[in-house]
C-alpha positions, 0 to 999 in steps of 0.5 A: 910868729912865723913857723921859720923863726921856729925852725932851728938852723941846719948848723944846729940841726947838724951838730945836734945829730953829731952830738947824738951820734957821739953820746951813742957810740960812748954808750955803745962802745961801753956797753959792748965792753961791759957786756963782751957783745959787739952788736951793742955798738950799732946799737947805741949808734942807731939809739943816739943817731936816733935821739939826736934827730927828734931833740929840740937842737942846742941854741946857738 
């Protein structure tokens, strides 16, 4: 097997970063919300960019 056919799809790779970045900012806005603490939204955003960039990419 060749290393491109492991590689996912820039398309996958992208929407694998935005899904990160919208579970982050959920997380982030909750618990900024919960907390009364703003600093957790940049938080759950660096955490969910951060996740969506090193998960295995959905199939397409």
């Amino acid at each position: 097997m060749s290393k491109k056919k492991d590689q996912p799809s820039p398309e996958a790779r992208r929407k694998q970063v935005f899904i990160g970045l919208a579970v982050g900012a959920v997380v982030g806005i909750g618990l900024s919300l919960l907390t009364e603490f703003w600093l957790w939204l940049p938080a759950g955003l660096a955490v969910g960019l951060a996740s969506g960039t090193i998960l295995k990419p959905p199939a397409e």
